[in-house]
Structures are given as structure tokens and as C-alpha cells.
N, CA, C and O atoms as CSV, one atom per row, in Angstrom:
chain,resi,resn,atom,element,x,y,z
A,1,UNK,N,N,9.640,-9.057,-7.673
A,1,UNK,CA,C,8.874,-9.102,-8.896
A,1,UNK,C,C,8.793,-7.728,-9.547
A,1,UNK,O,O,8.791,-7.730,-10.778
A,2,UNK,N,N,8.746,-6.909,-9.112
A,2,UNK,CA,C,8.738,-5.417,-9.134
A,2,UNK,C,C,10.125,-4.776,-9.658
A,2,UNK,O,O,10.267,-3.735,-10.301
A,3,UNK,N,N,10.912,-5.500,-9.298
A,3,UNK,CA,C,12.459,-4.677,-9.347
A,3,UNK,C,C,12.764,-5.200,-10.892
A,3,UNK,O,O,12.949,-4.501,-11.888
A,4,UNK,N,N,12.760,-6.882,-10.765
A,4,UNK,CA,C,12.831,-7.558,-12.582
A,4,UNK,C,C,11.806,-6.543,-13.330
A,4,UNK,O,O,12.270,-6.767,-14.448
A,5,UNK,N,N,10.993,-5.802,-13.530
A,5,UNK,CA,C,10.068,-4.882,-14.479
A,5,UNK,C,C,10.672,-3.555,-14.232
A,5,UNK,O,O,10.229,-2.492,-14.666
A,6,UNK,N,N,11.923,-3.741,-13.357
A,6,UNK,CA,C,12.562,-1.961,-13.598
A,6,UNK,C,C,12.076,-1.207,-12.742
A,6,UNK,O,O,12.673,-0.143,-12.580
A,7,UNK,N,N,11.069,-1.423,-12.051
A,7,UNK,CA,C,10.542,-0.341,-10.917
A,7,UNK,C,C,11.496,-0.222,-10.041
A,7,UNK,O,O,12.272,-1.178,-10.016
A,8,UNK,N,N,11.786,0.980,-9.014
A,8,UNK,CA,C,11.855,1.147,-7.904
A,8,UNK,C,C,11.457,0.472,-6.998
A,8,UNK,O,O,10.325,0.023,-7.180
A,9,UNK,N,N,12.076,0.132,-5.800
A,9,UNK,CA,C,11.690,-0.521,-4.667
A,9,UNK,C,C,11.857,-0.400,-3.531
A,9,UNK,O,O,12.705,-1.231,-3.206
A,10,UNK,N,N,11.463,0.301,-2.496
A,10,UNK,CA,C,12.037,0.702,-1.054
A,10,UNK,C,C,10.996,-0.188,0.110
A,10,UNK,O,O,9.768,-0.242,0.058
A,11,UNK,N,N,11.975,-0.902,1.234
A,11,UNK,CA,C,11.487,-2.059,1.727
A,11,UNK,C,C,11.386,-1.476,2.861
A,11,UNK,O,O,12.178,-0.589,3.181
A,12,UNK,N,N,10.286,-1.923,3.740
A,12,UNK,CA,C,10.635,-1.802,5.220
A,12,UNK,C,C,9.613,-2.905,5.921
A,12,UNK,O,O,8.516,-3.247,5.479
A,13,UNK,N,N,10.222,-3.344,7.056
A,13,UNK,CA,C,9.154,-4.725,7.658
A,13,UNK,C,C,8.269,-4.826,8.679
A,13,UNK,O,O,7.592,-5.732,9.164
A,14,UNK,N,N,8.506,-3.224,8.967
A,14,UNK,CA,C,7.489,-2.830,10.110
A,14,UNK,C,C,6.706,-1.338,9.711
A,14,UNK,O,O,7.144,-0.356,9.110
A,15,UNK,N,N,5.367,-1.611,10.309
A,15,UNK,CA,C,4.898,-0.237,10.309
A,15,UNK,C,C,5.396,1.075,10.000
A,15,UNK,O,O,5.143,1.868,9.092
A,16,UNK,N,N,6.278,1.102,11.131
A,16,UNK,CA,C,6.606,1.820,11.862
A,16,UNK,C,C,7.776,2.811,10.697
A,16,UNK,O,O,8.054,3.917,10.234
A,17,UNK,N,N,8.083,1.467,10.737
A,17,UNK,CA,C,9.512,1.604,9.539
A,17,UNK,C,C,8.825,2.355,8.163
A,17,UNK,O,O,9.377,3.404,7.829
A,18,UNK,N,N,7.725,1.924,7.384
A,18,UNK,CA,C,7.440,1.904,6.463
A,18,UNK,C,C,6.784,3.402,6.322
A,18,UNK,O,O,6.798,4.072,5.289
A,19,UNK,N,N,6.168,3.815,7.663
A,19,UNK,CA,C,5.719,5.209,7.929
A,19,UNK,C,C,7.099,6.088,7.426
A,19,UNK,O,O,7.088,6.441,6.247
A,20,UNK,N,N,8.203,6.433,8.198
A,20,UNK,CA,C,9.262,6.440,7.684
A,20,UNK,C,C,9.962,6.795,6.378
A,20,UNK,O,O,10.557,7.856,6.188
A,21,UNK,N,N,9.860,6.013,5.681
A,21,UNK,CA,C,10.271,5.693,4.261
A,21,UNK,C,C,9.016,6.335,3.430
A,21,UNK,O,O,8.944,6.323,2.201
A,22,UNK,N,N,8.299,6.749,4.078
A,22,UNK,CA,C,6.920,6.869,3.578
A,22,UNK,C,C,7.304,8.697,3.088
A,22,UNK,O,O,7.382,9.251,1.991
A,23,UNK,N,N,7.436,9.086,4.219
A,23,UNK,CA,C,7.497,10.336,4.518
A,23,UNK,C,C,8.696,11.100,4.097
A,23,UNK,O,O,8.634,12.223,3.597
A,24,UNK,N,N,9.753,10.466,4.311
A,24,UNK,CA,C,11.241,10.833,4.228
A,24,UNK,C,C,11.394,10.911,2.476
A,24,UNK,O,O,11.887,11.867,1.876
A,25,UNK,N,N,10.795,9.554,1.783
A,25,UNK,CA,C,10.875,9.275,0.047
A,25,UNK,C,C,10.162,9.988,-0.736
A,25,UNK,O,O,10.519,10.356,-1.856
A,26,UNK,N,N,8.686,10.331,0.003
A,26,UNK,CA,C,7.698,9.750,-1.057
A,26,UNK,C,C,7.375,9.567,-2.237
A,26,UNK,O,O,7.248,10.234,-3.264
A,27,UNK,N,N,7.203,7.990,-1.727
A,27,UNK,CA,C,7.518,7.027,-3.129
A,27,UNK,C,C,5.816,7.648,-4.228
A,27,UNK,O,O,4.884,8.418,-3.993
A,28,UNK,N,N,6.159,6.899,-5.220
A,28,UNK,CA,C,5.154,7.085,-6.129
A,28,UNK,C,C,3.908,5.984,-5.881
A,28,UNK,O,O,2.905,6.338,-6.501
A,29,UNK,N,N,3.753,4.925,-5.241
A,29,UNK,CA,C,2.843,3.949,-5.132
A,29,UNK,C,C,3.548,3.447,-3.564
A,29,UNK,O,O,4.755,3.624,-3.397
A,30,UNK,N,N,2.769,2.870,-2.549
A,30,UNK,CA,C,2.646,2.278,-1.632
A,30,UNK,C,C,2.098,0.642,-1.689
A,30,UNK,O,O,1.168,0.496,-2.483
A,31,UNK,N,N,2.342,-0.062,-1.283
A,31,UNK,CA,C,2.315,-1.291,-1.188
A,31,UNK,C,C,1.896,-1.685,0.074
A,31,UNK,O,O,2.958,-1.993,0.614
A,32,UNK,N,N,0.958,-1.878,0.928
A,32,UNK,CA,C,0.991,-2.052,2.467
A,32,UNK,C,C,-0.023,-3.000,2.617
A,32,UNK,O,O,-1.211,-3.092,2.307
A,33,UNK,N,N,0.915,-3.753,3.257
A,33,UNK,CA,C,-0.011,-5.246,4.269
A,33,UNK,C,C,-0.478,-4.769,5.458
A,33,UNK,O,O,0.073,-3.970,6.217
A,34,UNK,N,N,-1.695,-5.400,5.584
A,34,UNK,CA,C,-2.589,-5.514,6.378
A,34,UNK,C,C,-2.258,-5.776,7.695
A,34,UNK,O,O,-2.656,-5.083,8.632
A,35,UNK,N,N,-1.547,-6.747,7.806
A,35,UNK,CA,C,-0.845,-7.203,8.933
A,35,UNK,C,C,0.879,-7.154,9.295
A,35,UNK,O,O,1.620,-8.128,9.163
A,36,UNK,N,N,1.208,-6.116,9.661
A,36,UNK,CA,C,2.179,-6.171,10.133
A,36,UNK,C,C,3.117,-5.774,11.380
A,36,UNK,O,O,2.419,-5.043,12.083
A,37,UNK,N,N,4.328,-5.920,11.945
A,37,UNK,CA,C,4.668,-5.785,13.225
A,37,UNK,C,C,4.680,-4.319,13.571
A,37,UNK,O,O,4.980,-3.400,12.809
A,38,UNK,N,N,4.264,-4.224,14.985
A,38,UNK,CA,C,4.472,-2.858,15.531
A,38,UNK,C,C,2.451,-1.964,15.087
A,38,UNK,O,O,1.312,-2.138,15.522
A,39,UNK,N,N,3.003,-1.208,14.197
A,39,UNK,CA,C,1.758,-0.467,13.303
A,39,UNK,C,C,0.948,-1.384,12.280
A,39,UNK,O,O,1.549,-1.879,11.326
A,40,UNK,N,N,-0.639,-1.651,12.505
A,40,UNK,CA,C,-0.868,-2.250,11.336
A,40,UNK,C,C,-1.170,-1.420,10.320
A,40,UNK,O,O,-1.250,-0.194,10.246
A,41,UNK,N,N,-1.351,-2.454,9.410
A,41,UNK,CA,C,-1.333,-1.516,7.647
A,41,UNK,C,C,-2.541,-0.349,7.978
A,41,UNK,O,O,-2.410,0.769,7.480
A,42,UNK,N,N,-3.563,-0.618,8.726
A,42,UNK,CA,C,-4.997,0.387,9.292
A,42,UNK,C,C,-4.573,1.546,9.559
A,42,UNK,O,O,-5.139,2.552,9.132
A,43,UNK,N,N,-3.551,1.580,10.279
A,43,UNK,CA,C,-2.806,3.113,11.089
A,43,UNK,C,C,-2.086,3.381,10.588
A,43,UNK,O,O,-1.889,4.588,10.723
A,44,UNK,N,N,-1.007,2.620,9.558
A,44,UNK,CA,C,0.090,3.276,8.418
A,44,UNK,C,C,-0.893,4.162,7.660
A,44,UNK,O,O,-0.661,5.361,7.508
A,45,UNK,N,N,-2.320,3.395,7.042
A,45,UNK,CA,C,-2.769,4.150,6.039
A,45,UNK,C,C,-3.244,5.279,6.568
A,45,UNK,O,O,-3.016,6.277,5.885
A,46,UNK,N,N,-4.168,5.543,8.133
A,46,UNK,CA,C,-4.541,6.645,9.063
A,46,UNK,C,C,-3.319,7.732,8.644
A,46,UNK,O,O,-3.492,8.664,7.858
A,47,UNK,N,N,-2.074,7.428,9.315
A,47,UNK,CA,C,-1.229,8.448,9.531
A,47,UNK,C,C,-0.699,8.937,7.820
A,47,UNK,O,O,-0.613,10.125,7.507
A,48,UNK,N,N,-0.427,7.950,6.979
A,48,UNK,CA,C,-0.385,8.676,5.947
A,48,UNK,C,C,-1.656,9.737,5.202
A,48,UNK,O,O,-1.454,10.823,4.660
A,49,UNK,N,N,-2.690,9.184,5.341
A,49,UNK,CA,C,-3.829,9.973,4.949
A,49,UNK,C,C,-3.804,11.300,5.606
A,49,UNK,O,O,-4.220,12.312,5.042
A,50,UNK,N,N,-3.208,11.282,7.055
A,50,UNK,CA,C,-3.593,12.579,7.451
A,50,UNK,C,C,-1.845,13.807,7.287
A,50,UNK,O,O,-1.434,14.826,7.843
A,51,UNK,N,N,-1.450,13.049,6.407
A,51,UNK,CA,C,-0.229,13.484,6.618
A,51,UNK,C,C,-0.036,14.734,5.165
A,51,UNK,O,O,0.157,14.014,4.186
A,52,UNK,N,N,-0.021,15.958,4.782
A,52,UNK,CA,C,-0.134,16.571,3.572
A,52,UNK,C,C,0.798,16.069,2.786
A,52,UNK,O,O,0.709,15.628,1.640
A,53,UNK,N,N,1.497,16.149,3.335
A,53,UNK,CA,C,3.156,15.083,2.031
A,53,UNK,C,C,2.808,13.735,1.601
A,53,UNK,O,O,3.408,13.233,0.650
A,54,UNK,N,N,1.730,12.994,2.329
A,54,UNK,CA,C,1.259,11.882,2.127
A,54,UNK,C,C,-0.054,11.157,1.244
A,54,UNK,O,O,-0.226,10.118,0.607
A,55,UNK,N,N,-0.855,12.370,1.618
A,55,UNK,CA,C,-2.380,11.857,1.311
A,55,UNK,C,C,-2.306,11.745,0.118
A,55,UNK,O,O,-2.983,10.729,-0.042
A,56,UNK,N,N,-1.951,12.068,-0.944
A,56,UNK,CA,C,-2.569,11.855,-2.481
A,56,UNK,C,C,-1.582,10.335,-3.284
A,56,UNK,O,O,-1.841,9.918,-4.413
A,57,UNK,N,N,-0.357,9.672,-2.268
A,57,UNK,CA,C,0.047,8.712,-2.561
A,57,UNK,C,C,-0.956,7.542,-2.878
A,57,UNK,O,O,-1.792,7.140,-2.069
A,58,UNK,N,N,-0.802,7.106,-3.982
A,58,UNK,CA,C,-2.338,5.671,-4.153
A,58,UNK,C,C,-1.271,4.638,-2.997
A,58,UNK,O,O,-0.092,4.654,-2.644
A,59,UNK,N,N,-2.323,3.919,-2.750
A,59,UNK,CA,C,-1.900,2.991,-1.001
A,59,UNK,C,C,-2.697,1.987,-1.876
A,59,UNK,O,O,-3.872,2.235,-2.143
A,60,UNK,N,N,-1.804,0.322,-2.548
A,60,UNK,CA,C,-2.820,-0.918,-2.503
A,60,UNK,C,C,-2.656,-1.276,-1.167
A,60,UNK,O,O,-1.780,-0.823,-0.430
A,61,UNK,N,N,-3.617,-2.198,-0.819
A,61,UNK,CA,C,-3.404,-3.083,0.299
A,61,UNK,C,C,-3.231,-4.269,0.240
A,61,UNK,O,O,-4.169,-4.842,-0.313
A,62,UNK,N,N,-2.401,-4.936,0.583
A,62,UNK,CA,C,-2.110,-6.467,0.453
A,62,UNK,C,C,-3.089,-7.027,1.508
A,62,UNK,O,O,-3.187,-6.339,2.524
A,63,UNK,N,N,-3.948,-8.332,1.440
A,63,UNK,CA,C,-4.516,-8.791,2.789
A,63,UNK,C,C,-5.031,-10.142,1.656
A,63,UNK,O,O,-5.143,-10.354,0.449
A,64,UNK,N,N,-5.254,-10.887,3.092
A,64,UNK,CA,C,-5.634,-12.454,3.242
A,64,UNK,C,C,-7.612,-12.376,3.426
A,64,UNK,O,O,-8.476,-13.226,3.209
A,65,UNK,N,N,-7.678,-11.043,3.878
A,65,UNK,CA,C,-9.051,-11.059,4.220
A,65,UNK,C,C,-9.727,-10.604,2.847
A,65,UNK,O,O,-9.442,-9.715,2.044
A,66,UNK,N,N,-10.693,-11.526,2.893
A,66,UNK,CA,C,-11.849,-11.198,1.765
A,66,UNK,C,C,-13.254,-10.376,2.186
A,66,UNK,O,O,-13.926,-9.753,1.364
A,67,UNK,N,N,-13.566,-10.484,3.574
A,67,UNK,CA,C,-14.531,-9.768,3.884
A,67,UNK,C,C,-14.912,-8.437,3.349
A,67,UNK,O,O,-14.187,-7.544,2.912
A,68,UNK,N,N,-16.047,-8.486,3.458
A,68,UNK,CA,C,-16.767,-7.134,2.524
A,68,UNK,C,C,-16.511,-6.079,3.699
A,68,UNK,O,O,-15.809,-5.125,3.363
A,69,UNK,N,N,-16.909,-6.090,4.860
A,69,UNK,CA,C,-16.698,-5.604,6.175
A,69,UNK,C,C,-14.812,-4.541,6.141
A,69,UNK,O,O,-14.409,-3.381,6.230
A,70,UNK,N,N,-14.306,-5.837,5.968
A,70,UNK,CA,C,-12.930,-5.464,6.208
A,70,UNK,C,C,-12.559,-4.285,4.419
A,70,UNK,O,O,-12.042,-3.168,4.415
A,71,UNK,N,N,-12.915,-4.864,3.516
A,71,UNK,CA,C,-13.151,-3.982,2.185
A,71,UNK,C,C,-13.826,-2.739,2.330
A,71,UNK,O,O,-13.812,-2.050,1.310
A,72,UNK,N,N,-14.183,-2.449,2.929
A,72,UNK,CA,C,-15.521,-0.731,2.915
A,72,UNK,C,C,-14.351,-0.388,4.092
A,72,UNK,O,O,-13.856,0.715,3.859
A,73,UNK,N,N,-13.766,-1.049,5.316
A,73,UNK,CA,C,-13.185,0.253,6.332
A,73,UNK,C,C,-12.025,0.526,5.499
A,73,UNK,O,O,-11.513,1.629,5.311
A,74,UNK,N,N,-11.610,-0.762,4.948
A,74,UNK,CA,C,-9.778,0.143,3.868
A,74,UNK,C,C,-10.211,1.374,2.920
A,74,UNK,O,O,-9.773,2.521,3.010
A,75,UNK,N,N,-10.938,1.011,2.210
A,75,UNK,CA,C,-11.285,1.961,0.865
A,75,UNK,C,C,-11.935,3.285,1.916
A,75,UNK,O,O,-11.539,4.386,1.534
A,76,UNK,N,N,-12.708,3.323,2.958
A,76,UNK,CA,C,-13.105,4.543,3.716
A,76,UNK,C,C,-11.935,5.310,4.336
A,76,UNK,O,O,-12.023,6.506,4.614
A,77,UNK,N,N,-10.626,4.439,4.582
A,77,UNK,CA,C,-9.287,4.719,5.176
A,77,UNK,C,C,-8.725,4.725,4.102
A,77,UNK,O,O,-7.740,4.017,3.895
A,78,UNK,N,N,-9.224,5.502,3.229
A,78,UNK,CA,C,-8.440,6.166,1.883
A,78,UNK,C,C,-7.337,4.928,1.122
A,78,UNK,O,O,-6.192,5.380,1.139
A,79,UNK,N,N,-7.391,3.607,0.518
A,79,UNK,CA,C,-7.074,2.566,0.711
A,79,UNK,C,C,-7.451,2.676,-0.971
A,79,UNK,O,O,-8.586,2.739,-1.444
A,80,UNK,N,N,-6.588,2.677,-1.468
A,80,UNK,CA,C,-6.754,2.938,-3.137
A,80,UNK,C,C,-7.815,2.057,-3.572
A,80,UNK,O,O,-8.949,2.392,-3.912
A,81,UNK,N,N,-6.960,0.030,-3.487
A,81,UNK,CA,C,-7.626,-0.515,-3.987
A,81,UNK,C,C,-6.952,-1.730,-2.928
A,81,UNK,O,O,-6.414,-1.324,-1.898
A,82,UNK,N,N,-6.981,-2.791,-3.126
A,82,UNK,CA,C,-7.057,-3.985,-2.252
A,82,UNK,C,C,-6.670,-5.263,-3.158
A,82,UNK,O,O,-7.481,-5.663,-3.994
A,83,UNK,N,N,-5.597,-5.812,-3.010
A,83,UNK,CA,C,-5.215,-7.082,-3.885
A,83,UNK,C,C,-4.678,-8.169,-2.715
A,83,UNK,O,O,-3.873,-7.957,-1.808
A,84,UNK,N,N,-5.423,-9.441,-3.059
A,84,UNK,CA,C,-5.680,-10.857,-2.194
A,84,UNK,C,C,-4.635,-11.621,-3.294
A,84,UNK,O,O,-4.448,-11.661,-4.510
A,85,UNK,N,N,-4.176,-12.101,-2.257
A,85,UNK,CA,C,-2.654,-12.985,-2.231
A,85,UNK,C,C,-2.662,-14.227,-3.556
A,85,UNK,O,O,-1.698,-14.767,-4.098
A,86,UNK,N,N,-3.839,-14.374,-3.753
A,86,UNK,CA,C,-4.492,-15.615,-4.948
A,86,UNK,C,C,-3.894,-15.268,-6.909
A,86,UNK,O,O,-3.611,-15.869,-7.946
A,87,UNK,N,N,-4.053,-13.367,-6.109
A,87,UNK,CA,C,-4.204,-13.058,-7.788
A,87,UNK,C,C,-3.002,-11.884,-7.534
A,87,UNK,O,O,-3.054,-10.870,-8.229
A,88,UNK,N,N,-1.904,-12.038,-6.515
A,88,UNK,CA,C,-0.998,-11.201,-6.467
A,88,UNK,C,C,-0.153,-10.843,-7.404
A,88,UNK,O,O,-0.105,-9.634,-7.632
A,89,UNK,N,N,0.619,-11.630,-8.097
A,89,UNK,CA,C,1.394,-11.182,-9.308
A,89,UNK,C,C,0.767,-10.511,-10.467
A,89,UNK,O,O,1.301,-9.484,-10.886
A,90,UNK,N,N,-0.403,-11.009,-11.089
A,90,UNK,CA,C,-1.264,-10.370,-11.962
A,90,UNK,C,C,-1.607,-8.909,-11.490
A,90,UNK,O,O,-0.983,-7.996,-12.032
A,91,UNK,N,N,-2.591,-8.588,-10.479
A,91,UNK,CA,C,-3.043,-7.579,-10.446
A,91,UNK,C,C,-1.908,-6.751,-9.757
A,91,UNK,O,O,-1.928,-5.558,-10.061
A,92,UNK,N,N,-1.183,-7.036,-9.119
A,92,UNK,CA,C,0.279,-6.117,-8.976
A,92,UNK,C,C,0.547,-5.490,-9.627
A,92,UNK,O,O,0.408,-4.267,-9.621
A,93,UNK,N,N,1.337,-6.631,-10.915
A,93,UNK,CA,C,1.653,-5.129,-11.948
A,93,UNK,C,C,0.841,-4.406,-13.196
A,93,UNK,O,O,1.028,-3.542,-14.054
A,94,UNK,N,N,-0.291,-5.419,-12.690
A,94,UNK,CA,C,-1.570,-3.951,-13.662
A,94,UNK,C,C,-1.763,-2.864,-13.024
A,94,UNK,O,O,-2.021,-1.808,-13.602
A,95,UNK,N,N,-1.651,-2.995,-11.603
A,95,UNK,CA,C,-2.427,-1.693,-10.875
A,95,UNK,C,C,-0.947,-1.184,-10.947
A,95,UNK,O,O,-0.836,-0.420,-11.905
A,96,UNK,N,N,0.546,-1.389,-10.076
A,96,UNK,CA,C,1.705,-0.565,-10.635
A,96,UNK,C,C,1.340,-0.182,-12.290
A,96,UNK,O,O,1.139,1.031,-12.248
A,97,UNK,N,N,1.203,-0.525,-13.372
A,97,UNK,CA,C,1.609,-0.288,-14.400
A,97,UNK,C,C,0.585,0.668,-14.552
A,97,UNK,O,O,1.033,1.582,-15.245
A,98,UNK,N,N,-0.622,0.888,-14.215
A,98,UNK,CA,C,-2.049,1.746,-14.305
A,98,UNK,C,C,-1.394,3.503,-13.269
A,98,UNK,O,O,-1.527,4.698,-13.537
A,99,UNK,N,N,-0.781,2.836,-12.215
A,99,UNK,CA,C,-0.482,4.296,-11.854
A,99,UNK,C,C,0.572,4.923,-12.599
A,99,UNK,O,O,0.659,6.121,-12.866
A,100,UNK,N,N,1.481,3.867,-12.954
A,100,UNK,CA,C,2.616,5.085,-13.775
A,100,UNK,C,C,1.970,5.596,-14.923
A,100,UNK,O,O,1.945,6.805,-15.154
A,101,UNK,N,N,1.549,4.919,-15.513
A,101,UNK,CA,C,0.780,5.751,-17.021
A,101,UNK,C,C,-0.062,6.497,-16.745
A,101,UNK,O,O,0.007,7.349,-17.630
A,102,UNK,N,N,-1.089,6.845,-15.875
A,102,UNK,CA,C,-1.495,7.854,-15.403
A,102,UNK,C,C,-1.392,9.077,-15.275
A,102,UNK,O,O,-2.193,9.694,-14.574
């Protein structure tokens, strides 16, 4: 959905991986699920936050969880903003389109 609007796109399907690509690119916006193999999205965002090449990247978070609980530890784990799977295409590319004009 991202690539049809011309953006850039660099993929990876694990944590681990995405740490990686994270560090090696850094991209202009992060995209990171909550749940994924190896590293979850919690410790991608940890290690990027503490990382100086990393920290000022905006990080959405993709997740299924609505909890208020689970909302206050992302955004405290430096977690830009948080978009639920319901209203994914919409707020996707407002929040992409809000950081590039920025």
C-alpha cells in the first residue's frame, strides 16, 4: 500500500531482522508490529531507542491490542503513535504522509 503512493519500503519478518535494517538504513519512519518472531516489537523499540543512530526515528506500532495498559508501556517505550488493524489503511498514510511533510 505504501510502495503504490511512491514511498520507500524496506521489509524484514523478524525482529531481529528488522533491528538490522534498522540500523544499517535508517529509514525515515518505522513500521513495527507488536508481535513478531524471534524479538518482539517491545525490544525492537528498547534497542532502537537506546541506540544514537536510532532514537529520533518516529516508530508507529502496528497491534491487535486495544488496551490502555498495553498503550501507556508503547508510548513510555518511545512508541510514536499506535495504529489498530480496523483503521489501518487510513491512518497509515496520514501518519506516513504527516512525517514526510514535517
Amino acid at each position: 500500500m505504501l510502495t503504490r503512493r511512491g514511498y520507500g519500503v524496506l521489509e524484514a519478518l523478524d525482529g531481529r531482522t528488522g533491528l538490522e535494517i534498522a540500523i544499517s538504513q535508517l529509514p525515515d519512519l518505522i513500521l513495527l508490529d507488536d508481535i513478531m518472531p524471534g524479538l518482539d516489537g517491545f525490544e525492537v523499540c528498547r534497542v532502537l531507542r537506546d541506540n544514537p543512530l536510532t532514537k529520533a526515528i518516529p516508530i508507529i506500532m502496528l497491534s491487535v491490542n486495544t488496551s490502555s495498559e498495553f498503550k501507556a508501556q508503547a508510548l513510555a517505550l518511545g512508541v510514536t503513535d499506535i495504529i489498530y488493524p480496523m483503521y489501518l489503511y487510513r491512518e497509515l498514510i496520514n501518519y506516513v504522509k504527516r512525517v514526510f511533510e514535517t
